[in-house]
C-alpha positions as CSV (number, residue, x, y, z in Angstrom):
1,X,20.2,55.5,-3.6
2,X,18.2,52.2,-3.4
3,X,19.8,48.7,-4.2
4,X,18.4,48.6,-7.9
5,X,16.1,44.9,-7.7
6,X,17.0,44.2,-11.1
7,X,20.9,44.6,-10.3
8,X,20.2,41.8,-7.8
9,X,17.8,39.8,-9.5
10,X,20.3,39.1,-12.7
11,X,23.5,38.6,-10.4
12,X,21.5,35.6,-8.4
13,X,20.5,34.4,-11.8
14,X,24.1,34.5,-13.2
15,X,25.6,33.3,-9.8
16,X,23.2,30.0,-10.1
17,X,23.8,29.3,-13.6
18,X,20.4,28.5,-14.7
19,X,21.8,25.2,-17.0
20,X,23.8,23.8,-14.0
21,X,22.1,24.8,-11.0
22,X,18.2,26.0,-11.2
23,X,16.2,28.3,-11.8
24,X,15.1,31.3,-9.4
25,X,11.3,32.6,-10.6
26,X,10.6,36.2,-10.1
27,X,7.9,35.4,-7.5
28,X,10.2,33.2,-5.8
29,X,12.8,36.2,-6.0
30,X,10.6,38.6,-5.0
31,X,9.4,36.3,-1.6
32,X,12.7,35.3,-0.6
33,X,14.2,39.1,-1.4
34,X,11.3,40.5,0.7
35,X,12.6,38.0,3.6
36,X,15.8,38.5,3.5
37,X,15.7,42.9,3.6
38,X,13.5,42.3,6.5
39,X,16.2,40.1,7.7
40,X,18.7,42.8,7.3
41,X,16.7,45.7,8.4
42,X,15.8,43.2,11.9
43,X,19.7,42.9,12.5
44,X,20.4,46.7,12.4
45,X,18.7,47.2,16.0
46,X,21.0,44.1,17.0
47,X,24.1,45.8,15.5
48,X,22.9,49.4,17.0
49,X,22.3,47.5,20.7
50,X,26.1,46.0,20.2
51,X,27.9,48.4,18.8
52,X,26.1,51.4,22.0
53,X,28.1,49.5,24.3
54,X,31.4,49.7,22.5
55,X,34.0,52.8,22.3
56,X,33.7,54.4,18.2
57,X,37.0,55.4,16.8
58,X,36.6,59.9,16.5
59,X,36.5,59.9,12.8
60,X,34.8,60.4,10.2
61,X,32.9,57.2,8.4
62,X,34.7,55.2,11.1
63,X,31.7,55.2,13.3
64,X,30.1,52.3,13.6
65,X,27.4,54.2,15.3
66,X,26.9,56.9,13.1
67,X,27.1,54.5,10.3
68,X,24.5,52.3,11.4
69,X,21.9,55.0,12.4
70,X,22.5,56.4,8.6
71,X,21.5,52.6,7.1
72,X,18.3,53.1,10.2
73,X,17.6,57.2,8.6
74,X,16.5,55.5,5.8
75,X,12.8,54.2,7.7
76,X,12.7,57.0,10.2
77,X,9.5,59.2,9.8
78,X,7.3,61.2,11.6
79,X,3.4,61.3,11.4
80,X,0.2,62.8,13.2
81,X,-1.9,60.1,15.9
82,X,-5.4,60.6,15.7
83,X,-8.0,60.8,18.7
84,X,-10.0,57.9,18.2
85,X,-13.6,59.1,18.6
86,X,-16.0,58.0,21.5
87,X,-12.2,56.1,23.4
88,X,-9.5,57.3,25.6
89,X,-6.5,56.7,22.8
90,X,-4.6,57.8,19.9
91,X,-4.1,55.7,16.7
92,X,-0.7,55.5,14.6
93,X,-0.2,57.7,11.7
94,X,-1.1,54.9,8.4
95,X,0.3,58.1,6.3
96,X,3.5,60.0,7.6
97,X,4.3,64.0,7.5
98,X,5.4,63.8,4.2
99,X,2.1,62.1,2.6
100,X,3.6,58.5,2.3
101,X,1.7,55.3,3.0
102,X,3.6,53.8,5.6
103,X,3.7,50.2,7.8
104,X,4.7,51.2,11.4
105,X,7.6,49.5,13.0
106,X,8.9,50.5,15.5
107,X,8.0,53.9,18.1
108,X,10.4,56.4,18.6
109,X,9.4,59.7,20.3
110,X,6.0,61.2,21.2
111,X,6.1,65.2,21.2
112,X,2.8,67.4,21.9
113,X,3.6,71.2,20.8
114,X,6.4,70.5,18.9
115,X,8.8,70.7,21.7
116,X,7.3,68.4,24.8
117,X,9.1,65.2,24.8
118,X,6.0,63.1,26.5
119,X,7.2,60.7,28.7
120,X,6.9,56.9,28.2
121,X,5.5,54.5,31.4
122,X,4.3,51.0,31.6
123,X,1.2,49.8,32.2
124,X,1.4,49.9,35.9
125,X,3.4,53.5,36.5
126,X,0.4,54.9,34.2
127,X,-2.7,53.8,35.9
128,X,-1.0,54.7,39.3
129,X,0.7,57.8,38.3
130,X,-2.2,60.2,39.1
131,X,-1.9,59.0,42.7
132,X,0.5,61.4,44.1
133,X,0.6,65.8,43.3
134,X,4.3,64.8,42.5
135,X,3.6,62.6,39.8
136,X,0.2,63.8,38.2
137,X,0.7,64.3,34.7
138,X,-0.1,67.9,33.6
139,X,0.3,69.8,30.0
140,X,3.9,70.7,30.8
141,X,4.7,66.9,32.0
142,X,2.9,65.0,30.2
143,X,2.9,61.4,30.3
144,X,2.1,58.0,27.7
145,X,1.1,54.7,27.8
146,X,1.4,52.3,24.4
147,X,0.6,49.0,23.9
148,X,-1.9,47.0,21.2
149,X,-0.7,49.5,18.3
150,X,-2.4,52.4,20.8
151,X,-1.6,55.4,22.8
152,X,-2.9,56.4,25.6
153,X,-1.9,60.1,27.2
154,X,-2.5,61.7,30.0
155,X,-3.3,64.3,31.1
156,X,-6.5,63.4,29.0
157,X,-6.7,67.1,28.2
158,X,-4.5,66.9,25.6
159,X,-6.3,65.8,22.1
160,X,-4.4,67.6,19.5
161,X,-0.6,69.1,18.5
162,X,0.8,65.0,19.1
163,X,3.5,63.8,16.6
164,X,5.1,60.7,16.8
165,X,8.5,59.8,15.5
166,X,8.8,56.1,14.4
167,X,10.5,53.8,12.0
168,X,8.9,52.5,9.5
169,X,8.7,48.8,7.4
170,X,10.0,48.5,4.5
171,X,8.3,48.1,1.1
172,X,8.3,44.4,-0.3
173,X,10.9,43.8,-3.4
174,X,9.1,43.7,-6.2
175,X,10.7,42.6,-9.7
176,X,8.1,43.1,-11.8
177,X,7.5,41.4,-15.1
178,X,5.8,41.1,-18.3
179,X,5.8,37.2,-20.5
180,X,7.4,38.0,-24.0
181,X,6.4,36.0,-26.8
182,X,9.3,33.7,-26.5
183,X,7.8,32.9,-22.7
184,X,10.5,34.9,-21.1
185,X,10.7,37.3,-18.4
186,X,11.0,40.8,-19.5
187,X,11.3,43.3,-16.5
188,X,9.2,46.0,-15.9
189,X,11.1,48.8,-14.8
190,X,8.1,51.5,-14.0
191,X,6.2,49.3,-11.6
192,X,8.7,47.0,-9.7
193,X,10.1,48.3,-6.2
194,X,13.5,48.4,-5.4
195,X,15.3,47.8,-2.4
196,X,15.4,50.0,0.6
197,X,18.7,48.9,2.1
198,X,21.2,51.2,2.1
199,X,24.0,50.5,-1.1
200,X,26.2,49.0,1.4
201,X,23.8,46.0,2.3
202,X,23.9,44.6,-1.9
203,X,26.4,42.2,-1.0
204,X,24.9,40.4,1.5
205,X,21.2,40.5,0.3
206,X,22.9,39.0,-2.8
207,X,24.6,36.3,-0.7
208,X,21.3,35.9,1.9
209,X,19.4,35.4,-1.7
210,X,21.4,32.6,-2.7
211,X,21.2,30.9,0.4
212,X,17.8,31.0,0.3
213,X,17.7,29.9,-3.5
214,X,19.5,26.7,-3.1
215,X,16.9,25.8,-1.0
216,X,14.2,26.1,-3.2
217,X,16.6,24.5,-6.2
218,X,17.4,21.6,-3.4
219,X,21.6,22.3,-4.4
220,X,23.3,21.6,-1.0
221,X,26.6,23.1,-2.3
222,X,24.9,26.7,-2.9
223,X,23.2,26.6,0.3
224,X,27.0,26.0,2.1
225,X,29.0,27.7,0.0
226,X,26.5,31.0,0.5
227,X,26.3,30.5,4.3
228,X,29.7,30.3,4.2
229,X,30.3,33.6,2.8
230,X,27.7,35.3,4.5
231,X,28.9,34.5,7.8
232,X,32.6,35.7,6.7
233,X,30.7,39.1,5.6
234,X,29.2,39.7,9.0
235,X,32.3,38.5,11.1
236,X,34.0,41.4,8.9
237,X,31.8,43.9,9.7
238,X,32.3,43.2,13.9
239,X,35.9,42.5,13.5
């Protein structure tokens, strides 16, 4: 399940204590929140990097490994690159394999037939790879080239039957509201967006919130105190 944006929205607000602190508007909530899952999603590939060149306990939800890639499963997606017409390359997938809009993040795996791993290059192993019989790229070894957002393939032959596997962005928070007649924020359940962090992450988008809020509320004290903790959280989760 989703971290519910209004579960977050109302513990910040309680936290800050709007007669001694400040106030925290929802478009100011829904800017910093936005900021501070990317944040958190960023620091997963960090975590991933770290924790691939450590030994994981054998057993179960011990992990770290395993328990980071679940928090990553979360954005992983696969979609359908189109042939440009007229050029040489493949564009991303904008909609993935399950008909979701999607913001491409980061590349994973390029297949062709559903079971040819294509192999990735850089810029100059591709332009030099048809050079040699060894290396030529053919149907059954095929070979890929991306950079601008683009993929190039060779052999050139191939123009169809490509899947990509990639991780996705995440949505922006959105805590949607309506003015009541008293000039207060009523929520609006139906159209706001939620939180795509796994549950586990609530505590320290809370915390990365409130460091963000005293900021904007100028309160030196919330902006220690919350630095403060959120640096204990994520010594606790390496220790």
């Amino acid at each position: 399940m989703a971290i519910n944006v209004n579960t977050v929205y109302q513990t910040v607000l309680m936290i800050l204590n709007k007669e001694q602190r400040g106030y925290m508007t929802p478009t100011e909530f829904n800017t910093v929140a936005t900021q501070v899952q990317l944040e958190i999603f960023e620091k997963y590939f960090d975590d991933l990097n770290q924790q691939l060149r450590i030994p994981q306990a054998d057993t179960d939800y011990a992990d770290r490994q395993e328990n980071i890639d679940e928090k990553l499963a979360i954005f992983k997606t696969f979609g359908t690159p189109a042939l440009v017409p007229n050029t040489d390359y493949f564009s991303l997938p904008t909609i993935d394999s399950y008909g979701n809009t999607v913001s491409f993040y980061r590349l994973g795996n390029l297949i062709h037939n559903s079971n040819k791993i294509i192999q990735r290059l850089d810029r100059h192993d591709f332009y030099y790879v048809d050079r040699s019989k060894l290396t030529k790229p053919t149907a059954l070894n095929p070979v890929y080239l991306y950079e601008n957002q683009k993929l190039f393939i060779k052999p050139t032959s191939i123009v169809s039957d490509v899947t990509v596997d990639y991780i996705r962005k995440p949505n922006d928070v959105v805590w949607n509201f309506d003015v009541g007649g008293l000039g207060q924020y009523q929520w609006l359940e139906s159209t706001s967006v939620n939180f795509e962090l796994h549950e586990s992450e609530q505590t320290e988008a809370i915390l990365k919130i409130l460091l963000y809020s005293g900021i904007i509320i100028r309160d030196p004290e919330v902006v220690q105190t919350a630095a403060a903790l959120v640096q204990a959280d994520e010594t606790n989760k390496k220790s």
